[in-house]
C-alpha positions as CSV (number, residue, x, y, z in Angstrom):
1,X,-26.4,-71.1,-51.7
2,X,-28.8,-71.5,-49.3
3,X,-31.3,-68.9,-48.1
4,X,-30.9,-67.2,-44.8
5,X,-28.1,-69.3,-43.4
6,X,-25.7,-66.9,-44.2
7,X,-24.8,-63.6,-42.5
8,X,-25.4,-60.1,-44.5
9,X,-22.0,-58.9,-46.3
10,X,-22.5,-54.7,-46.2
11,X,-19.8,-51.9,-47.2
12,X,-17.8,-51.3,-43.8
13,X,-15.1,-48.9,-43.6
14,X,-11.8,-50.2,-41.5
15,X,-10.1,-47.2,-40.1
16,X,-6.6,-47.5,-38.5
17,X,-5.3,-44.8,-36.1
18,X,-2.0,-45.4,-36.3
19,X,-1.9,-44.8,-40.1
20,X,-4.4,-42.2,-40.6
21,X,-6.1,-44.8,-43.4
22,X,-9.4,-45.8,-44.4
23,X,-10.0,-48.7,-46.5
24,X,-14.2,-49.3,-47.7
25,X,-14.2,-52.6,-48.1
26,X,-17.4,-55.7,-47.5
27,X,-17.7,-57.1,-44.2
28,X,-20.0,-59.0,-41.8
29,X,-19.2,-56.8,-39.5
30,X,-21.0,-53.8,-37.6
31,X,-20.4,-50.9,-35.5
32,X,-23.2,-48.6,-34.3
33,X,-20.8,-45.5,-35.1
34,X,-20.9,-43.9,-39.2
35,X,-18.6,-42.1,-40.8
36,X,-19.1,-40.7,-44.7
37,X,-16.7,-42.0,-47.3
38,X,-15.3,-40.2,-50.0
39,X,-18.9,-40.9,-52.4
40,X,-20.6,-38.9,-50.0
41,X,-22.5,-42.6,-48.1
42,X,-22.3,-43.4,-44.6
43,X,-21.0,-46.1,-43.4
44,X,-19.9,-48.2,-40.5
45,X,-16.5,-47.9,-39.4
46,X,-14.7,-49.7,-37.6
47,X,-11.3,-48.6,-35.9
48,X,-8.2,-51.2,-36.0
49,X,-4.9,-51.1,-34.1
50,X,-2.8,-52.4,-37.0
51,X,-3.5,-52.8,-40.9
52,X,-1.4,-53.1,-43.9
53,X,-0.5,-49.5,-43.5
54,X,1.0,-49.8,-40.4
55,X,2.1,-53.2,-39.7
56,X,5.7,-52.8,-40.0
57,X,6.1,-56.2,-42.3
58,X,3.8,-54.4,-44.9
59,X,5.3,-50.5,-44.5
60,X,9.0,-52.3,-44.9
61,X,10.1,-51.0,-41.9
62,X,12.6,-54.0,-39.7
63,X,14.0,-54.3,-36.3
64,X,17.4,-53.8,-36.2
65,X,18.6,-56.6,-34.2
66,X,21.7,-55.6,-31.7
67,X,23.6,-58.9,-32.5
68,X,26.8,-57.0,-31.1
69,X,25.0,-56.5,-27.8
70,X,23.9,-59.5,-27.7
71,X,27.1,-61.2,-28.0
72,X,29.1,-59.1,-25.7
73,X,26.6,-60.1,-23.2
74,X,26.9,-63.4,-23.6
75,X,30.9,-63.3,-23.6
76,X,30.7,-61.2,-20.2
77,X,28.0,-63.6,-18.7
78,X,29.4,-67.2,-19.9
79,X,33.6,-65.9,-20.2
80,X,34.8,-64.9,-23.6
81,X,38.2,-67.4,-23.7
82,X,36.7,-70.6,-22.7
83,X,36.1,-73.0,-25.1
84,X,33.4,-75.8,-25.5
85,X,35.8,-78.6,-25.0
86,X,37.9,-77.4,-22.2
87,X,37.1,-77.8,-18.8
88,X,38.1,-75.4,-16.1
89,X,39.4,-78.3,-13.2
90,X,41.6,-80.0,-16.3
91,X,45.2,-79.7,-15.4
């Protein structure tokens, strides 16, 4: 690697609210605000709106999709007995 083209990887710790988690992981990153970690060093935290804790594809929780709703709503917007192949002026 070459000298002093690359930026400075330091310990930063990645706080998400939502969770009440910190992870202490490296990072290019900074943030002017400290926080001590569990080994009794400050470091830089940064606060994050979603992580893996959080983010409901990683915490397994779904969106329960009202499919029933849906339908219905199309039925009362579009006409639940027509068909595709009918048309309404055929006699």
């Amino acid at each position: 690697m070459k000298s002093r083209i690359h930026p400075v990887s330091r310990p930063v710790v990645f706080r998400d609210r939502a969770a009440d988690v910190a992870f202490l992981t490296r990072s290019t990153a900074d943030s002017g605000e400290r926080v001590v970690w569990e080994d009794g060093n400050a470091y830089p935290v940064i606060d994050v709106e979603t992580s893996s804790a959080s983010h409901p594809f990683y915490a397994g929780g779904t969106r329960v999709l009202d499919t029933a709703g849906r339908v219905e709503q199309f039925h009362r917007r579009y006409g639940a007995g027509e068909t595709s192949g009918s048309s309404p002026n055929a006699a």
